[in-house]
C-alpha positions in Angstrom: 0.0 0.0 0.0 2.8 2.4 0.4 3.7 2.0 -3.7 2.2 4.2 -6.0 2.4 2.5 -9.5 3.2 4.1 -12.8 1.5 3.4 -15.8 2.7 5.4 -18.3 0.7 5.7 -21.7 2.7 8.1 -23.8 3.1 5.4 -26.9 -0.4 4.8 -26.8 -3.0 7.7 -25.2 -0.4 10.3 -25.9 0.4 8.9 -29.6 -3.3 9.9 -30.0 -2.5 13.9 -29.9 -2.9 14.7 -33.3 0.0 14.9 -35.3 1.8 12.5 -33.1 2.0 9.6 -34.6 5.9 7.3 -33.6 7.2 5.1 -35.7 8.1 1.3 -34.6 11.0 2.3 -33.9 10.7 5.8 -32.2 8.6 3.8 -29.7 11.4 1.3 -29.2 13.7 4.8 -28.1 11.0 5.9 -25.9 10.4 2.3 -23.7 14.3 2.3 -23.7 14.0 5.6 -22.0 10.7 4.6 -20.0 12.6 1.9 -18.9 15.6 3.7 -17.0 13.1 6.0 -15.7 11.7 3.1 -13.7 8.4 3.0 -14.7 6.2 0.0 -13.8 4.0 -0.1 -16.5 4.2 0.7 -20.3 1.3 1.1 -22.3 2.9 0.3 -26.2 -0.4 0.6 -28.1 -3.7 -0.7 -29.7 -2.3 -4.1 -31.1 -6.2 -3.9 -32.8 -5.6 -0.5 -34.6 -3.8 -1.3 -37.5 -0.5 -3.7 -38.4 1.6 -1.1 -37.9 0.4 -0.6 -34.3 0.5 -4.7 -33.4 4.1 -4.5 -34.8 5.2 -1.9 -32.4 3.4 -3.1 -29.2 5.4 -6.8 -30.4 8.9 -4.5 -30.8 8.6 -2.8 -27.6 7.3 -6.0 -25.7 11.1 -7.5 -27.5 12.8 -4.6 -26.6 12.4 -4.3 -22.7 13.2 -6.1 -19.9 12.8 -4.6 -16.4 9.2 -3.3 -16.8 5.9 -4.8 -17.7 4.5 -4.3 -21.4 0.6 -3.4 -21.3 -1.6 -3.5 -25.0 -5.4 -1.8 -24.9 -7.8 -4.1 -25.9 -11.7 -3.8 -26.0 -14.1 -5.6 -24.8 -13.9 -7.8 -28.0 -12.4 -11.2 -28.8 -10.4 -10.2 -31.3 -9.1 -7.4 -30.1 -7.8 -9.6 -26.9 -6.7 -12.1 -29.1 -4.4 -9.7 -31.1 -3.5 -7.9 -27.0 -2.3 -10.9 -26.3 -0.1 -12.1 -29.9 1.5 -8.8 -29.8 2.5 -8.9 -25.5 4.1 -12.6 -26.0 7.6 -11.5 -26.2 7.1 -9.7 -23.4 9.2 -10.6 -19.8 6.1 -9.2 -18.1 3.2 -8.3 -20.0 -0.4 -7.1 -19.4 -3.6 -6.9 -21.1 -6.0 -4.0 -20.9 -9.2 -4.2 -21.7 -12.3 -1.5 -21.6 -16.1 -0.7 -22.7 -17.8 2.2 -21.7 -19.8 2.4 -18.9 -21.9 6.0 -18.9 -25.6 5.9 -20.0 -24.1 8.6 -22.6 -21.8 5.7 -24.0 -23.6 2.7 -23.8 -26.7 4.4 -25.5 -25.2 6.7 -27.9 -21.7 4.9 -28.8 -22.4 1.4 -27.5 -26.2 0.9 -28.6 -26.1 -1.4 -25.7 -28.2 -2.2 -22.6 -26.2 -1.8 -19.1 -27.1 -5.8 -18.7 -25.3 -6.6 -22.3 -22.1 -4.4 -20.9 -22.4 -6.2 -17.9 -22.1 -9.2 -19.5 -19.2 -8.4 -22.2 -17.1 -7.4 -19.5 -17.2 -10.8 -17.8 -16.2 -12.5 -20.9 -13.9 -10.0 -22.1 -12.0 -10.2 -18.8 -12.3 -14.1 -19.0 -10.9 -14.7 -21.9 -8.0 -12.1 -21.4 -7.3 -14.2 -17.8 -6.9 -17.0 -19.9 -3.9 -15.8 -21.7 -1.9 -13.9 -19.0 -2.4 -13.0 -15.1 -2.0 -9.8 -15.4 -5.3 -8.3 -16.7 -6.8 -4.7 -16.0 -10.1 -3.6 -16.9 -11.3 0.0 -17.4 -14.7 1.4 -17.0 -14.6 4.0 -20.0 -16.1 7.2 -19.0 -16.2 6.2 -15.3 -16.2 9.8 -14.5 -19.9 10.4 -15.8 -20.9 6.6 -14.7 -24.0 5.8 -12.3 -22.1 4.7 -9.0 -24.3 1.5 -8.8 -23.7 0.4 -12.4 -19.9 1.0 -11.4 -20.2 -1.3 -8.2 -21.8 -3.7 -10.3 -19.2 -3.7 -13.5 -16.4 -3.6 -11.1 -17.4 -6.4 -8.8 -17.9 -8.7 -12.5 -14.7 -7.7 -13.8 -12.5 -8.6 -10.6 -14.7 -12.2 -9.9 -13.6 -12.5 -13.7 -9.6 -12.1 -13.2 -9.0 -8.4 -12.9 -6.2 -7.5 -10.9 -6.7 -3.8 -11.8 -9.4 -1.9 -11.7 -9.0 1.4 -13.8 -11.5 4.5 -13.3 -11.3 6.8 -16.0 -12.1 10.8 -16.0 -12.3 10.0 -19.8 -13.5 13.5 -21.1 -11.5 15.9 -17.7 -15.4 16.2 -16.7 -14.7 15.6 -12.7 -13.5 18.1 -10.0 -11.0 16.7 -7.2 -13.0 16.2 -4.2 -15.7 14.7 -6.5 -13.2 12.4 -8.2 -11.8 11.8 -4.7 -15.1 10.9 -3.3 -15.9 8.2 -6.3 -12.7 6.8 -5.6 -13.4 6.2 -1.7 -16.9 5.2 -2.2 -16.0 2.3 -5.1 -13.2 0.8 -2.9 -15.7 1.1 0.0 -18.9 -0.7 -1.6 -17.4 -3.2 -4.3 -17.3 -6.3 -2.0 -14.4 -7.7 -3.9 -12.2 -4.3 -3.7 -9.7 -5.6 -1.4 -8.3 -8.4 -4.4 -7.5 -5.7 -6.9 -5.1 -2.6 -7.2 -7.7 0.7 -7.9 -6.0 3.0 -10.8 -7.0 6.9 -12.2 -6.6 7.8 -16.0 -7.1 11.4 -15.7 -7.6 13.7 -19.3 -7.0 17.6 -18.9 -9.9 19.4 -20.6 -10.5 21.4 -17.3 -6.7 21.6 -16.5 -7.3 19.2 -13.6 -5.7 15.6 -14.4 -2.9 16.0 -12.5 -5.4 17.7 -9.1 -8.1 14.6 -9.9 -5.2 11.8 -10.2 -3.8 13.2 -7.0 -7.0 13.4 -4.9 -7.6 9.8 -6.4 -4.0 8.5 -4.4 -5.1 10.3 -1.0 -8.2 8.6 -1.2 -6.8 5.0 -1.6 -6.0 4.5 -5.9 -2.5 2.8 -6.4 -2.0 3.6 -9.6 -1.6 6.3 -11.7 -1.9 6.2 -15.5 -0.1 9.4 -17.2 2.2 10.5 -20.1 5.3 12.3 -20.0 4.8 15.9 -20.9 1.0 15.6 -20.1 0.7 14.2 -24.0 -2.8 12.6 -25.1 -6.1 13.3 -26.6 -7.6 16.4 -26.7 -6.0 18.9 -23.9 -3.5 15.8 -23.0 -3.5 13.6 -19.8 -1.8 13.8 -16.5 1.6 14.3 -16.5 3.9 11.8 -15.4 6.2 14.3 -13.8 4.3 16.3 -12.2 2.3 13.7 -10.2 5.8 11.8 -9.2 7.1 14.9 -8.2 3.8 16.0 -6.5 3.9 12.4 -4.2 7.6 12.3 -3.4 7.6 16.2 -2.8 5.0 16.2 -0.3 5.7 12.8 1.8 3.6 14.6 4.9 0.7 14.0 2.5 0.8 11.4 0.3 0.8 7.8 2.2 2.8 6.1 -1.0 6.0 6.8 -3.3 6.7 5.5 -6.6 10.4 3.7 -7.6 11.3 6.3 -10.3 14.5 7.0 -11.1 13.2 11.1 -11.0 16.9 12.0 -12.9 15.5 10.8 -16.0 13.0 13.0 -16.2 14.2 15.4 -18.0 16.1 13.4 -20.6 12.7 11.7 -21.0 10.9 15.0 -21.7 13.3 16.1 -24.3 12.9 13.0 -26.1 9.2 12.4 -26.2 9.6 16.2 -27.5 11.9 15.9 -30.7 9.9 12.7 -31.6 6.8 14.1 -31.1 7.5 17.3 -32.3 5.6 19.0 -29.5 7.5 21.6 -27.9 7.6 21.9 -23.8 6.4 24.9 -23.1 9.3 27.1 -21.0 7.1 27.4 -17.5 5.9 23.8 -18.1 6.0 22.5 -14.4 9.6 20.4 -13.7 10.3 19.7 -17.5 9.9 23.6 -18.6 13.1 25.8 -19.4 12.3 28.1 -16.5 11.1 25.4 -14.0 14.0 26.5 -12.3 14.8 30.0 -13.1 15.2 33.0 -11.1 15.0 36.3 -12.8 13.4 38.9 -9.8 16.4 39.7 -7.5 14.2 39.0 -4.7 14.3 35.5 -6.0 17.8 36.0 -6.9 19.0 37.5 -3.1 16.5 34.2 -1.7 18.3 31.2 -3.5 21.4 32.3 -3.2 21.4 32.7 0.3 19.4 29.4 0.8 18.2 27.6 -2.0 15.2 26.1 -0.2 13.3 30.0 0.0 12.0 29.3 -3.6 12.7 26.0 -4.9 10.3 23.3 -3.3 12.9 20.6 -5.2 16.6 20.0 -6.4 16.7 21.0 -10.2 19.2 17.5 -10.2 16.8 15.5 -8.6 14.8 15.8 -11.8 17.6 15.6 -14.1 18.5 19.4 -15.2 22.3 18.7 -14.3 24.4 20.0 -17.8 26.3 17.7 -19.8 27.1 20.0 -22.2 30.5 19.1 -23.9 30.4 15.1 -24.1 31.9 14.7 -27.6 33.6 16.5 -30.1 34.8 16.4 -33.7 37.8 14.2 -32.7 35.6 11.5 -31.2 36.0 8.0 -31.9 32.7 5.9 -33.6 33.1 3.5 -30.1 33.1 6.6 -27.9 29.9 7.7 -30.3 28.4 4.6 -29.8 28.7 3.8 -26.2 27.2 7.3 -25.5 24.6 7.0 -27.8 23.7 4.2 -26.2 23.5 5.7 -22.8 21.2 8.3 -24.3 18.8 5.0 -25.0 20.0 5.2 -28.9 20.9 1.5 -30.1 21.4 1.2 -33.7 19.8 -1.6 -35.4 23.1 -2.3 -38.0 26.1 -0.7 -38.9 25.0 1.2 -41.5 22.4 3.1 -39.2 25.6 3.5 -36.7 27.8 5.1 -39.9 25.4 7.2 -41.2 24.4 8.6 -37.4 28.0 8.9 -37.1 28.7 10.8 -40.5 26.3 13.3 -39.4 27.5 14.0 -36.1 31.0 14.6 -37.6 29.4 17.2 -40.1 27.8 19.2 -36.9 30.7 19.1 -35.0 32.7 20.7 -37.5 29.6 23.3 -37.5 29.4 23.5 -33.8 32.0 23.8 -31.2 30.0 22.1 -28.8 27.7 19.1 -28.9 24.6 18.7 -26.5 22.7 15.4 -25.8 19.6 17.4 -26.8 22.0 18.1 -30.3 22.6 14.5 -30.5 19.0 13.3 -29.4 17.8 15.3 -32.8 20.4 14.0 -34.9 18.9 10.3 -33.9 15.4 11.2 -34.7 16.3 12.3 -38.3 17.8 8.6 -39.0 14.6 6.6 -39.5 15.0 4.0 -42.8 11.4 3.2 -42.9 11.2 7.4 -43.9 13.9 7.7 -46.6 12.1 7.6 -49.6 12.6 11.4 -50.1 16.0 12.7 -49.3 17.4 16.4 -49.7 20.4 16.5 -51.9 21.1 20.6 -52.5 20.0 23.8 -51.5 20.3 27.0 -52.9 18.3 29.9 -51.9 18.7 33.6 -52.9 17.2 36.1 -51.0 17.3 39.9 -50.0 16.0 43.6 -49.3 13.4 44.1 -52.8 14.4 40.6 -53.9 11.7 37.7 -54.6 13.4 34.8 -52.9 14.4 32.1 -54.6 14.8 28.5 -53.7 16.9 26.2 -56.2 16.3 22.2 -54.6 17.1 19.1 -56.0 16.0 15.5 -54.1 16.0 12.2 -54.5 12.8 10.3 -54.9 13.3 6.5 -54.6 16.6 6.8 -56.0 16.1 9.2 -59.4 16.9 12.6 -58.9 15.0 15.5 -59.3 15.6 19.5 -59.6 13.2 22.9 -59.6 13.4 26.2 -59.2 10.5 28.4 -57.6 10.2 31.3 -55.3 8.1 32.6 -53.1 7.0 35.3 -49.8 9.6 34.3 -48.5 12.3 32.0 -48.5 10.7 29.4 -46.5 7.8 30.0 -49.0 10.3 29.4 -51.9 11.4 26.1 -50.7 8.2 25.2 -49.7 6.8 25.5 -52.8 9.6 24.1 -54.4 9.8 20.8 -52.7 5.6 20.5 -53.3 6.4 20.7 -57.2 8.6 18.0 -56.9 6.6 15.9 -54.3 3.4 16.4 -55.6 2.0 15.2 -51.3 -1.4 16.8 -51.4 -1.1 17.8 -47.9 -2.0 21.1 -46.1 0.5 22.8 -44.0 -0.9 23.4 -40.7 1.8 24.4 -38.3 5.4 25.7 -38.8 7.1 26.0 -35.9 11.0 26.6 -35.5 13.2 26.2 -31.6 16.7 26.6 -30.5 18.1 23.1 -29.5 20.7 24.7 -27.6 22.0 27.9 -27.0 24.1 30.3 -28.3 24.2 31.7 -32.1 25.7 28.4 -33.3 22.7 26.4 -32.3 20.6 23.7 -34.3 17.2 24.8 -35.3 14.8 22.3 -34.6 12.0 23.0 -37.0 8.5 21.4 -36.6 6.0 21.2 -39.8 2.4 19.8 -39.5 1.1 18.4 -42.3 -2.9 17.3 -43.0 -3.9 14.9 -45.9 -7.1 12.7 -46.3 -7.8 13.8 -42.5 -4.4 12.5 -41.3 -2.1 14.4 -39.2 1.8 14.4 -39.5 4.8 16.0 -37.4 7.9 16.2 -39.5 11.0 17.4 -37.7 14.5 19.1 -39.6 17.3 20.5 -37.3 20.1 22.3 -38.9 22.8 25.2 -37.5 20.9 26.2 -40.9 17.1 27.1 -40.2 16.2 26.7 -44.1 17.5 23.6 -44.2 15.8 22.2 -41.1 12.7 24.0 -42.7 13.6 21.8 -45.7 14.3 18.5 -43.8 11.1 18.9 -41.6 8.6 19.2 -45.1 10.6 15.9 -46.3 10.2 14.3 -42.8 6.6 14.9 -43.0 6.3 13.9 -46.4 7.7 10.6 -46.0 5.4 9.7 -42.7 2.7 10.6 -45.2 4.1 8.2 -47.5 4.3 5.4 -44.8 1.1 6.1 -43.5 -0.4 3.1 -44.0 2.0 1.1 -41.6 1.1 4.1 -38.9 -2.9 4.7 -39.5 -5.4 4.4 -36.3 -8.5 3.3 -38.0 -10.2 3.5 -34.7 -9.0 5.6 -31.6 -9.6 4.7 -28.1 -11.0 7.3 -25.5 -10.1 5.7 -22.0 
């Protein structure tokens, strides 16, 4: 009772923000950082969405060791069956399985009578408990759920084989002390309560997941379901660091702690960012730029003379300690590899390691200094299931009462191809240039350009949206050149486009 469990759901709920979409293979780097952060559950995917989905919950499940491998399922037989399949690899794995439970749901969404629910869910969890021991069932939309049906569906699902019981603010509707209250009153009425562990899944659409998750582990939950950087549907779940950092800051209130290893935090923040392309925000809570920043010199006077007057935590404790200078141009490919490696980055052959490797020699004869965020962008650009478009030159022309002018050729599945076009602007011209060429169809929707590092010699990390057949993309470019990490992010994009059909969510799941 005194362990507060972490489920973390960034490869699957937050995968859901639009324009997030990971590759096999990004999600492999994220569980190898989720893993030294000590989490105790991850949540790969939907094995039931799409191939591409089964395939990474299968990689994942492969990939790690010292933490247990969860896949959603609902309340279907197929969808267990293909849970299941995918979690096999797996040293520890879990199914998850859900159906709604609001009279909104099951009338509107469902089409189904609270007794036919009822009744799924016992055979749902059933068959899952026939294929692994570890099974959790959800009550989707617990948060606007009758309390009696809830008693009812609860008590079914742990006399079936549930060994988690997960209560879902599914659409941010609830309020703390009401979330707080349901919590308390479930654990107190389900006869059965005492043989399962109670868990919160709490979405942000009133800025409360983190307060509702919270309230949920005063009033008895045990685990916590959240994403790192607050990622998911809609306005996002509860963030992972913020609720570990909430329960291990305030030990005179919370009864529990979690095992997290709180220095990865940070490293785990930047890299869900650069893959995601979704920047943190710099007075994000713990992961933001500022988290720990001090410019009023009352402040100022304060933490110098005792840090403790206005910082409630260590900025170390959470992993903002600087690295900043770890390898240079005159580093060896072992030294590249073994910190690569410690960064989470494993490369799958030698020609993945020699082409990571070429380009981190060409920064570091652009930049004096080399970052692990510098080196964490360099990874995400090396993805072989993207290369089908690849930038081969650049030339743009551009000045006071001159039209810019963007010369570009690429490489399309090995044949070359040049154009010439210009634009507003220079990120216009190539823009326009690479679409003649490419021919995508898509809309751009966002365009979005950060500093890596600092200093005038920093990467550009640029982030372009792109929308086709009501798909959304992120492509990422970073360059010390901000047109050609405008350029690299439209041919990032382009190619998840063109691979969307290994990456497509025919049906999205709303726990």
């Amino acid at each position: 009772m005194n362990r507060l469990i972490i489920f973390d759901t960034t490869l699957r709920d937050g995968e859901q923000s639009p324009g997030a979409s990971m590759t096999r293979d990004e999600k492999v780097r994220i569980a190898h950082a989720l893993e030294r952060l000590r989490v105790d559950v991850i949540e790969a995917g939907f094995p039931a969405a799409s191939p591409g989905d089964f395939t990474a919950v299968q990689s994942v499940a492969k990939a790690v060791q010292n933490v247990t491998v969860c896949a959603l399922a609902r309340a279907l037989p197929d969808d267990i069956e293909k849970a299941a399949q995918a979690i096999r690899p797996a040293a520890s794995g879990r199914i998850h399985t859900f159906i709604a439970t609001s009279p909104l749901h099951m009338r509107y969404k469902l089409r189904m009578s609270p007794e036919q629910v009822l009744q799924q869910t016992r055979k749902a969890v059933h068959q899952a408990r026939q294929m692994t021991d570890d099974i959790e069932f959800s009550a989707e939309d617990a948060g606007r759920s009758e309390t009696d049906f809830l008693c009812r569906i609860i008590e079914a699902a742990i006399d079936a084989g549930a060994r988690t019981i997960n209560i879902p603010d599914t659409v941010g509707y609830n309020i703390p002390s009401q979330f707080g209250k349901t919590l308390r009153t479930l654990m107190e009425r389900v006869p059965n309560a005492d043989k399962a562990i109670f868990s919160v899944h709490c979405h942000n659409d009133l800025g409360l997941a983190v307060a509702n998750s919270l309230d949920a582990v005063i009033a008895g939950a045990r685990q916590v379901e959240c994403t790192i950087n607050g990622l998911g549907e809609r306005a996002g779940n509860a963030a992972l660091e913020e609720i570990v950092m909430a329960v291990r800051t305030r030990q005179d209130v919370f009864a529990c702690d979690t095992k997290l290893d709180t220095t990865q935090i940070v490293n785990c923040s930047r890299l869900v960012s650069n893959i995601t392309g979704f920047p943190v925000q710099p007075n994000k809570a713990i992961v933001g730029a500022n988290a720990f920043a001090h410019e009023s010199g009352i402040h100022q006077d304060g933490v110098l003379k005792n840090r403790e007057t206005y910082e409630i935590m260590r900025a170390q404790d959470v992993g903002w300690s600087q690295n900043r200078i770890v390898l240079g141009k005159h580093s060896g490919r072992n030294a590249f590899r073994t910190h690569m490696a410690s960064l989470g980055n494993h490369f799958s052959s030698e020609e993945t390691l020699n082409e990571a490797f070429t380009r981190f020699k060409a920064l570091a004869d652009k930049k004096h200094e080399i970052s692990d965020d510098d080196l964490q962008a360099l990874v995400t650009e090396i993805t072989p299931a993207y290369n089908h478009i690849q930038l081969i030159d650049l030339q743009v022309t551009s000045g006071t009462g001159k039209i810019p002018q963007a010369e570009i050729t690429i490489r399309i599945d090995q044949q070359e191809k040049s154009t010439t076009a210009t634009g507003d602007g220079p990120v216009d011209a190539c823009y326009r240039a690479l679409e003649s060429l490419i021919h995508s169809g898509s809309d751009l929707k966002l365009y979005s350009v950060n500093n890596i590092t600092q200093g005038t010699d920093s990467q550009g990390e640029v982030t372009v949206r792109l929308e086709k057949t009501g798909y959304l993309v992120n492509g990422q470019g970073s360059d010390t050149d901000i047109l050609i990490a405008s350029v690299k992010a439209y041919i990032n994009g382009c190619n998840k486009l063109l691979n969307l059909a290994e990456k497509a969510h025919p049906e999205r799941c709303h726990v």
